[in-house]
MARROVO-329468 format. One record per residue: residue in one letter; z, x, y of N, C-alpha, C in turn. Coordinates in steps of 0.2 Angstrom, whole numbers, padded with zeros to 4 digits, always signed. Each point is the difference from the previous one (the first is absolute). Layout:
<nodes>
AZXYZXYZXY/...
</nodes>
This chain:
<nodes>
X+0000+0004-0006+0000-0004+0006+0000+0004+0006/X-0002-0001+0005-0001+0004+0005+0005-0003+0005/X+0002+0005+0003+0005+0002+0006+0002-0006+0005/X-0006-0002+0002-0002-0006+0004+0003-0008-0003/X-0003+0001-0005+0000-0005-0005+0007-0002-0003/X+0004+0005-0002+0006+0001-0002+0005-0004+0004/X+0001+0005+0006+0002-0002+0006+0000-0007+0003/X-0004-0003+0000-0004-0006+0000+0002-0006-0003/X+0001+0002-0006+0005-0004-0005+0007+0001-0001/X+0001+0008+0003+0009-0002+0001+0004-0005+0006/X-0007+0000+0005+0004-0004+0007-0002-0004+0000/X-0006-0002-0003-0002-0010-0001+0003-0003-0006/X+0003+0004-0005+0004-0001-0006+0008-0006+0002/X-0002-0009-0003+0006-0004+0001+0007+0004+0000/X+0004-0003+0005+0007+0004+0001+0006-0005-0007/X+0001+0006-0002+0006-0004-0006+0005+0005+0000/X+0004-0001-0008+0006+0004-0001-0003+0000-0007/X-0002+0005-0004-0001-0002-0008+0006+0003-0004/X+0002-0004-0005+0005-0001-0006+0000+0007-0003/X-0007+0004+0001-0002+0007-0005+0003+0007+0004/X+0002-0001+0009+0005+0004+0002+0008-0001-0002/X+0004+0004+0000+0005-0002-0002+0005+0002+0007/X+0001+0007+0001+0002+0001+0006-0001+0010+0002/X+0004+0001+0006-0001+0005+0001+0006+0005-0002/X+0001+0003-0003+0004+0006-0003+0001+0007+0005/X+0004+0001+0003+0003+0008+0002+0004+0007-0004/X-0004+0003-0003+0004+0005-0005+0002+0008+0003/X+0008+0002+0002-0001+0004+0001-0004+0007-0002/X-0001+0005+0003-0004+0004-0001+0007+0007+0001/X+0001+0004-0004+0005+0006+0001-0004+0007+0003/X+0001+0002+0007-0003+0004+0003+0002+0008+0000/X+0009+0001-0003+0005+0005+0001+0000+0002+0004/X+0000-0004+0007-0001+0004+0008-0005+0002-0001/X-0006+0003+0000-0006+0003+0001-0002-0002+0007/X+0000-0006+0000-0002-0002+0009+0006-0008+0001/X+0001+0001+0008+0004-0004+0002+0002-0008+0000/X+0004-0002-0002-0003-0005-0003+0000-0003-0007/X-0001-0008-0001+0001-0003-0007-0008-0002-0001/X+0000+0000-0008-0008+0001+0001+0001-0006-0007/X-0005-0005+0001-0002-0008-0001-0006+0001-0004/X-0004-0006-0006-0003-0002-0003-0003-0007-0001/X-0004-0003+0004+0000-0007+0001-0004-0003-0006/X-0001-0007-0005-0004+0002-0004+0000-0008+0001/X-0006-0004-0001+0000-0007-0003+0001-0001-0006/X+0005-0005-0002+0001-0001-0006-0005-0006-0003/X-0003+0001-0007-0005-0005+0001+0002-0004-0008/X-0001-0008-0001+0002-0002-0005-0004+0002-0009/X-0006+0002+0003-0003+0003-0007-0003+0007+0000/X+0002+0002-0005-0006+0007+0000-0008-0001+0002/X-0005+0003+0004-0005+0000+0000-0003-0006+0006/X+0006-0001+0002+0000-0003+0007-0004+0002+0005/X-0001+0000+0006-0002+0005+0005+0003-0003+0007/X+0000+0006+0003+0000+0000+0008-0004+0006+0001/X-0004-0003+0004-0009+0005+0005+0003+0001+0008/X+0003-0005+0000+0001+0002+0009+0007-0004+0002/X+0002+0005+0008+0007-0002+0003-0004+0001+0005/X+0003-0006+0004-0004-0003+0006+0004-0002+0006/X-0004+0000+0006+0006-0003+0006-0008-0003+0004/X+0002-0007+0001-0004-0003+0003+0000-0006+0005/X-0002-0001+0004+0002-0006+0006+0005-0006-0002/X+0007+0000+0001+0005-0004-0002+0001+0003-0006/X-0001+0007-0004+0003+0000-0004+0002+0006-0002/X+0002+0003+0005+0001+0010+0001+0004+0003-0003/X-0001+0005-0002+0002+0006-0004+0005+0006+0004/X+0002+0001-0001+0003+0006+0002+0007+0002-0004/X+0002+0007+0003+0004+0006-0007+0005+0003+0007/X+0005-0003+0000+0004+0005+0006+0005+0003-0002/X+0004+0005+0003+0006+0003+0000+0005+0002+0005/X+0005-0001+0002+0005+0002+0006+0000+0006+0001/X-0003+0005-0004+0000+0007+0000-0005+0005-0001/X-0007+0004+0001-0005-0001-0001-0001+0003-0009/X-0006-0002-0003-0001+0001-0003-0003+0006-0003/X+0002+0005-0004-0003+0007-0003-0008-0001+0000/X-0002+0006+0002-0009-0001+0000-0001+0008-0001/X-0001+0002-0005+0001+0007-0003-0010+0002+0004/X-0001+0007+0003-0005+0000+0005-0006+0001-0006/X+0001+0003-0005-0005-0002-0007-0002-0006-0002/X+0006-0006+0002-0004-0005-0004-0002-0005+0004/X-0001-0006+0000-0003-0005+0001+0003-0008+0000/X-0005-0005+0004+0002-0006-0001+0002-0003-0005/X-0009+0003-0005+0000-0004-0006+0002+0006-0004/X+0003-0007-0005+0000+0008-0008-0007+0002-0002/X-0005-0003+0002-0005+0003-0003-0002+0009+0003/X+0003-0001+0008-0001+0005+0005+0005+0009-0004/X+0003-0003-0004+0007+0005-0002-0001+0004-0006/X-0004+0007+0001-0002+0002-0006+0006+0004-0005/X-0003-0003-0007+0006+0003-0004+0001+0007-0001/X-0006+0003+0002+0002+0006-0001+0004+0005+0004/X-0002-0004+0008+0008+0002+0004+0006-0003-0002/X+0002-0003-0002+0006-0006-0003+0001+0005-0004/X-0002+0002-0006+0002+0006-0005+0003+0005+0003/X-0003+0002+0005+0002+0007+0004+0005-0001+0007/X+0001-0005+0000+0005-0001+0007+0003-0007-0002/X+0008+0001-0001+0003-0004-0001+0002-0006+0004/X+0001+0002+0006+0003-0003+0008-0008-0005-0001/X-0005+0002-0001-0009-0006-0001+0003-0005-0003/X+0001-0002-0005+0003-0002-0006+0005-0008+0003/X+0002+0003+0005+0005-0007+0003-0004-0002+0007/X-0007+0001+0001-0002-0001+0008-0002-0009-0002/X+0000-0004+0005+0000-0006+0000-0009-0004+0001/X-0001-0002-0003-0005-0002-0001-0001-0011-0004/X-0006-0001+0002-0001-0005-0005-0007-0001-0005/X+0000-0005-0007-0004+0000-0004-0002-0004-0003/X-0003-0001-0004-0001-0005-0005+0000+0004-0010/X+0006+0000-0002+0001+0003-0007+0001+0005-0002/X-0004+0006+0005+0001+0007+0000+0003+0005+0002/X+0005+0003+0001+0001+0007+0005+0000+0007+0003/X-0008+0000-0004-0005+0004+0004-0006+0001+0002/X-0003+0004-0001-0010+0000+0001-0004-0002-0005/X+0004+0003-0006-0002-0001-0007-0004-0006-0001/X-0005+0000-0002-0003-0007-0002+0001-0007+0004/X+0001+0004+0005+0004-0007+0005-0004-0002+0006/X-0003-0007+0001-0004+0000+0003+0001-0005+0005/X+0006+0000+0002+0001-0003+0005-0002+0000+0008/X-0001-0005+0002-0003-0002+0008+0003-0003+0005/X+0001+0002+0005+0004-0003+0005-0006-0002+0006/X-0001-0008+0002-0003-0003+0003+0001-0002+0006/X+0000+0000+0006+0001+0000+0007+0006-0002+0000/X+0004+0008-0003+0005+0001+0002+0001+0005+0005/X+0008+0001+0005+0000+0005+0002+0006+0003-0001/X+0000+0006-0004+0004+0005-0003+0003+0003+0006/X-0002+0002+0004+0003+0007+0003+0009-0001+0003/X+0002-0008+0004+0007+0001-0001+0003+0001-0006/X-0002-0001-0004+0002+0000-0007+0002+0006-0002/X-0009+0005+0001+0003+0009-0001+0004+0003+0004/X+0004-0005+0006+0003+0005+0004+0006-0004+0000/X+0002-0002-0005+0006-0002-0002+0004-0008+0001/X-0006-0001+0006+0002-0009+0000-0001-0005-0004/X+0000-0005+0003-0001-0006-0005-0008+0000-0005/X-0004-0006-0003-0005+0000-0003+0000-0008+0000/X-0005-0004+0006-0002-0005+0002-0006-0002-0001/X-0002-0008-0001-0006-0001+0000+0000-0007+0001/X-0005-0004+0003-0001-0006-0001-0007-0003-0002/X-0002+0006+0000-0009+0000-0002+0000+0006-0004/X+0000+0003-0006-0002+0006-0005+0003-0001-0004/X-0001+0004-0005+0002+0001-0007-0001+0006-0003/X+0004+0003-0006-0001+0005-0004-0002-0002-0007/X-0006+0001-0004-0002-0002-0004-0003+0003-0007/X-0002-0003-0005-0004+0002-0005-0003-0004-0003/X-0007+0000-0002-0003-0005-0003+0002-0002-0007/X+0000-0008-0001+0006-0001-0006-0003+0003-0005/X-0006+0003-0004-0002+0005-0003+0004+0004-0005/X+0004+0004+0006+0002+0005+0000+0007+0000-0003/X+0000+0006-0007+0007+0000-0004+0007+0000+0002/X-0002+0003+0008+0007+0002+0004+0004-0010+0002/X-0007-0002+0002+0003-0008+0002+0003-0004-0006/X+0001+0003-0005+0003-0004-0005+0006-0001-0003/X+0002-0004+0001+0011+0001-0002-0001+0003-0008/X+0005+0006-0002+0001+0004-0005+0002-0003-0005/X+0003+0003-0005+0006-0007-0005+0006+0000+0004/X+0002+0005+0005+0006-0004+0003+0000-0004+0005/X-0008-0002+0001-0001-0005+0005+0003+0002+0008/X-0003+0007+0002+0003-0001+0005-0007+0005+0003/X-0001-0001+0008-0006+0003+0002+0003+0002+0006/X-0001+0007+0000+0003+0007+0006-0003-0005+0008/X+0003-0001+0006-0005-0001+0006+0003+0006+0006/X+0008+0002-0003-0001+0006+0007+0006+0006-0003/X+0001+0006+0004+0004+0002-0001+0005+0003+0007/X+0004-0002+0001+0003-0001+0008+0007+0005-0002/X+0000+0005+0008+0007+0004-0001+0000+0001+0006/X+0008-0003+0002+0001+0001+0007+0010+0000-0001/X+0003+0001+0006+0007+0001+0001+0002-0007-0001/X-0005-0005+0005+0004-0006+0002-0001-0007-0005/X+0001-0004+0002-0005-0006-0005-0005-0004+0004/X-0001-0001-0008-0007-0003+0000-0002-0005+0001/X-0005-0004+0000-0002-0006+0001-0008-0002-0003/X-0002-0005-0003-0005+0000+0000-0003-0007+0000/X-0006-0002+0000-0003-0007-0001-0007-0001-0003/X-0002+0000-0004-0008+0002-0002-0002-0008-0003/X-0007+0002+0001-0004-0007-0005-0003+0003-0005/X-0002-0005-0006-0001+0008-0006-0005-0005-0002/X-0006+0001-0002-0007-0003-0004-0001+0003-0006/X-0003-0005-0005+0000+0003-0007-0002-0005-0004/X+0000+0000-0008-0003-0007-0003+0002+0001-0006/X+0002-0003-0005+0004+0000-0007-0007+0004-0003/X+0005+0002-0008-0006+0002-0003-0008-0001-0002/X+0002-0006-0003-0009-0003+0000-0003+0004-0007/X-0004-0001-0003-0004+0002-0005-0008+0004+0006/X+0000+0007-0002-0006+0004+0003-0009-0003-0004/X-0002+0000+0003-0008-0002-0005-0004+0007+0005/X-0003+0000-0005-0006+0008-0001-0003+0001+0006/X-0001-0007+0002-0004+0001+0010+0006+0002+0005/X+0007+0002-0003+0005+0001+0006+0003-0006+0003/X-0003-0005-0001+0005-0006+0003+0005-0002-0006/X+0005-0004+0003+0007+0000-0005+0001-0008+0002/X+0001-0004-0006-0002-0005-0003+0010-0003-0004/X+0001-0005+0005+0005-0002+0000+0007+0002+0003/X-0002+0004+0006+0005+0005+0005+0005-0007+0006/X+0002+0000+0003+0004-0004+0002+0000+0006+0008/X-0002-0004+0006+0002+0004+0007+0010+0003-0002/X+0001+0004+0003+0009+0001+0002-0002+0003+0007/X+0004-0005+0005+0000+0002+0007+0007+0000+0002/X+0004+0004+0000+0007-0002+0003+0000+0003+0008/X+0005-0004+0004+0000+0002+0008+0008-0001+0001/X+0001+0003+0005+0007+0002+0003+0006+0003-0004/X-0005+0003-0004+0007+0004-0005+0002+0007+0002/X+0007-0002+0002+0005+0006+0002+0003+0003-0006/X+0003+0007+0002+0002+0004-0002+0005+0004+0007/X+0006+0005-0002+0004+0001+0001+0004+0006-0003/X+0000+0008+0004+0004+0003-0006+0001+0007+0005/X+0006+0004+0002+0003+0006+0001+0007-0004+0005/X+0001+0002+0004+0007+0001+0003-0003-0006+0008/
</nodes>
């Protein structure tokens, strides 16, 4: 599916709550002091394996955004996205390994082919909030990274900061479905959920 087209059907897509999200999960993450700060794991929980979420979104009456009381770690190797955050520096630099970023599934470059659509990162890499009311961060449902594991749960950020957090995302995606040989999936179910919070540091 093309870019355009994608897009197109996540923002003309009927607004609902589907039964196949479950909710949002915060796991800590142990950093040993390496850099300052508590460092977070946000992950949708989904009600079946093979589920998917493709995109987190913020849109006109339905905004997004990731804030903190206290600025946010942004290590100068890495990036908005996970996809931006090479594992091969992560291997070699440990302080990399906790910088804040978000995703869909993945936590680094690897095979990760995540896209972020008329967003705008840069308070974000300079340790402020992360707002929108028009973009998203994405991957086409295709892709093995968009699909809840057996523990049913799908990676969307990793956030390390002194203060607390706050969050509010819209999250798009479609139950399993049965795949047919043309790539279309035959019996999938929309899942859109909106205004789901999260909350997690001091």
């Amino acid at each position: 599916m093309r870019l355009n087209a994608f897009v197109f059907v996540l923002l003309a897509a009927p607004m609902l709550v589907s039964a196949q999200f479950s909710h949002l999960e915060v796991e800590p993450v142990e950093n040993n002091g390496a850099v300052s700060g508590s460092t977070y794991r946000i992950y949708a929980v989904m009600e079946n394996e093979g589920d998917v979420i493709d995109a987190v979104f913020g849109e006109a009456g339905k905004p997004l955004f990731i804030r903190s009381t206290k600025p946010f770690y942004q290590h100068p190797k890495g990036g908005e996205l996970a996809s931006q955050v090479q594992r091969f520096d992560v291997e070699n630099d440990a302080t990399l390994g906790f910088d804040s970023w978000v995703t869909i599934g993945l936590e680094d470059n690897y095979m990760n082919s995540l896209t972020g659509f008329l967003m705008e990162f840069s308070a974000f890499e300079q340790g402020n909030a992360l707002e929108t009311d028009n973009g998203a961060w994405f991957v086409t449902p295709d892709k093995r990274q968009a699909l809840a594991p057996a523990d049913k749960r799908i990676l969307l950020a990793q956030l390390t900061s002194s203060g607390q957090i706050t969050g509010m995302v819209n999250l798009h995606g479609r139950t399993k479905g049965t795949p047919n040989l043309d790539g279309t999936v035959e019996g999938a179910e929309l899942i859109q959920a909106e205004g789901v919070t999260f909350t997690c540091g001091e």
